[in-house]
C-alpha positions as a Markdown table, in Angstrom:
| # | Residue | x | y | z |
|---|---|---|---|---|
| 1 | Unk | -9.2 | 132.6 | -86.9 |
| 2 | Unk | -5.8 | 133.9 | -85.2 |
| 3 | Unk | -7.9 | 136.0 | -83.3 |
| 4 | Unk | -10.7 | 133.1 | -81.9 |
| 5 | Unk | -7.6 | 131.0 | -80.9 |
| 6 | Unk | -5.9 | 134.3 | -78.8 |
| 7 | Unk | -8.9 | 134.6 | -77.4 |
| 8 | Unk | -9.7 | 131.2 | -76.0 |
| 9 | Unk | -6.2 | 131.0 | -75.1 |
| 10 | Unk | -6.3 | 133.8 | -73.1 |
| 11 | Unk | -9.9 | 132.7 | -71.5 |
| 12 | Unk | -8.0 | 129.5 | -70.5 |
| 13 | Unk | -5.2 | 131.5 | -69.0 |
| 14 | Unk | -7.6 | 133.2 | -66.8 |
| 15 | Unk | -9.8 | 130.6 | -65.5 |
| 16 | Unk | -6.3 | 128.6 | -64.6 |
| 17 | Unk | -5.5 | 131.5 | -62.8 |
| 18 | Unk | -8.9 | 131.7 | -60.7 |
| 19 | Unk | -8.9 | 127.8 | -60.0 |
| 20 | Unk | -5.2 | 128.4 | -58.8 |
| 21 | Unk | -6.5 | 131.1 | -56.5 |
| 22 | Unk | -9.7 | 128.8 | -55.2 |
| 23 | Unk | -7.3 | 126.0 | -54.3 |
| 24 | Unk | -7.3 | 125.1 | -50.1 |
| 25 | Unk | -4.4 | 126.9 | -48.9 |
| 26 | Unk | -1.7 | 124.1 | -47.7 |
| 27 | Unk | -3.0 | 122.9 | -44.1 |
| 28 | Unk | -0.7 | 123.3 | -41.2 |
| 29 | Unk | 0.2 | 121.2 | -38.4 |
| 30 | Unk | -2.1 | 122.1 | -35.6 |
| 31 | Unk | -2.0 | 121.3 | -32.1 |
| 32 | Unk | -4.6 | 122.9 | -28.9 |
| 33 | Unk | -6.0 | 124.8 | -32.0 |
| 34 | Unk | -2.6 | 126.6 | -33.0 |
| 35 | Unk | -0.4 | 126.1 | -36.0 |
| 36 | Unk | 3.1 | 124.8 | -34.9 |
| 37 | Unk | 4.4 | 124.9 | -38.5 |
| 38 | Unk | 7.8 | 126.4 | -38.7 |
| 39 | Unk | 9.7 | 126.1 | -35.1 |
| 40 | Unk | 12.1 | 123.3 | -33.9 |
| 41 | Unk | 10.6 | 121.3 | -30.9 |
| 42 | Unk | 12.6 | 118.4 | -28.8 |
| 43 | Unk | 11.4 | 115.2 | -28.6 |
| 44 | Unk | 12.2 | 111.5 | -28.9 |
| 45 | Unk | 11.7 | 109.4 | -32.2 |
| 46 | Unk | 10.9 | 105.6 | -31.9 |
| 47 | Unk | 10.8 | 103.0 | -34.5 |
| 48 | Unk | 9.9 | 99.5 | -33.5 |
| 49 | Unk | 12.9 | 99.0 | -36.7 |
| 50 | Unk | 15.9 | 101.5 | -35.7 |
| 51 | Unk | 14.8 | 102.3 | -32.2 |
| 52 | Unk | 14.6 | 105.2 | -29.9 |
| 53 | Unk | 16.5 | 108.5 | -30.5 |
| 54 | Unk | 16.8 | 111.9 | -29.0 |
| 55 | Unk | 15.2 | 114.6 | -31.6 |
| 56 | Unk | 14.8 | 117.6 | -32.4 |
| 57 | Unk | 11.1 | 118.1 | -34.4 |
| 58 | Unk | 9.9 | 120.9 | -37.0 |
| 59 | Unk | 6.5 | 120.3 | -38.5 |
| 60 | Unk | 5.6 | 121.6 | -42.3 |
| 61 | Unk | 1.7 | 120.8 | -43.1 |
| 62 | Unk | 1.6 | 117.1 | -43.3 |
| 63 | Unk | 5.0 | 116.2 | -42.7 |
| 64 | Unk | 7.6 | 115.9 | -39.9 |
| 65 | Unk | 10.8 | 116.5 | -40.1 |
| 66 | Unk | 13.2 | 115.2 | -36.8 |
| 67 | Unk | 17.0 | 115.2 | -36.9 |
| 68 | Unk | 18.2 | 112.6 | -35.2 |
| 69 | Unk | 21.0 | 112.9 | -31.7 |
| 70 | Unk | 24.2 | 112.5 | -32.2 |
| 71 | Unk | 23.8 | 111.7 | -36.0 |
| 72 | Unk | 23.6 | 113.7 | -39.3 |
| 73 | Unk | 20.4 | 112.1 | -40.2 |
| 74 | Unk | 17.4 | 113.8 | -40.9 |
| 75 | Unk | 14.1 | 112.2 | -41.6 |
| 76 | Unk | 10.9 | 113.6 | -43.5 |
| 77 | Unk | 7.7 | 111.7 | -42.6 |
| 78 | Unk | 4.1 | 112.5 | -43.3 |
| 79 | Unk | 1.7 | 112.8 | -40.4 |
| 80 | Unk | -1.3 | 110.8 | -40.1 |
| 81 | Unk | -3.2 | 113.4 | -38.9 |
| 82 | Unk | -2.3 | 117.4 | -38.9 |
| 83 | Unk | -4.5 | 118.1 | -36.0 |
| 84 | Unk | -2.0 | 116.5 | -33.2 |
| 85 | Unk | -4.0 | 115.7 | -29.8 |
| 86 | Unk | -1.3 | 114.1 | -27.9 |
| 87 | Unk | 2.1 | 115.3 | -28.1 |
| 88 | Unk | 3.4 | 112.3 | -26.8 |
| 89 | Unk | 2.0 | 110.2 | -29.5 |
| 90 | Unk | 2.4 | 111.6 | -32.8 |
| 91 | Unk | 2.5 | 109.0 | -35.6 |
| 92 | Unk | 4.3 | 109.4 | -38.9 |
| 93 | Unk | 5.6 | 107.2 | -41.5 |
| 94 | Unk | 8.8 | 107.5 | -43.1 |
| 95 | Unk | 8.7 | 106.3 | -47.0 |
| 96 | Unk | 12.2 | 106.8 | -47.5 |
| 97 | Unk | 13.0 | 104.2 | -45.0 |
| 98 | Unk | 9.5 | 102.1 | -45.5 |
| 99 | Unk | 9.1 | 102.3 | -41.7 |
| 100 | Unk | 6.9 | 103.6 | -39.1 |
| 101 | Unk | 7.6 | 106.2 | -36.3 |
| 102 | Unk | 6.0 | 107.3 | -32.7 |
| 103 | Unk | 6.8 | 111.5 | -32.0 |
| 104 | Unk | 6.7 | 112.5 | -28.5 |
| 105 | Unk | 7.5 | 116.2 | -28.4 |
| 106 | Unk | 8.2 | 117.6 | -24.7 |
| 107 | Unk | 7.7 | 121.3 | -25.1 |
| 108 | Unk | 4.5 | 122.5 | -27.2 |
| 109 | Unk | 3.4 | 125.6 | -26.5 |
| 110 | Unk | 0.3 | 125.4 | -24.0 |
């Protein structure tokens, strides 16, 4: 019996480990067919609630993150879309803050 129950723990154990390998890797954030995960970009935040604000932008998958000028906040959104097609509109809601904001980076990589 002990040895049935090593066994079909050790069957589960491997077919874990092979569904774990088969998983979609994460998605990055893509922009002119290039991923532009991982590097700090300016840009400008709006929210029609708190504004417009000098940013600096770093994308990560589905999520933004954008520290604000001249203030020690930083905000993580999640992209509506990874694939951006306009760098000047990039939406992403905040659900920290419950709000809404527009990205407009000024320097992807062409």
């Amino acid at each position: 019996m002990h040895r049935h129950v090593t066994r079909l723990f050790f069957a589960a154990a491997f077919l874990a480990v092979i569904a774990a390998m088969a998983a979609p890797a994460a998605r990055a954030a893509m922009y002119e067919g290039r991923n532009i995960d991982g590097h700090w970009y300016e840009g400008r935040a709006v929210s029609t609630t708190y504004g417009a604000y000098r940013c600096q932008i770093k994308f990560n998958g589905d999520r933004a993150f954008f520290k604000l000028d001249g203030s020690s906040i930083q905000i993580v959104g999640m992209l509506d879309e990874e694939v951006i097609t306009d760098p000047h509109d990039i939406l992403v809601r905040d659900p920290k803050r419950g709000v809404n904001w527009t990205l407009e980076v000024v320097n992807l990589p062409h």
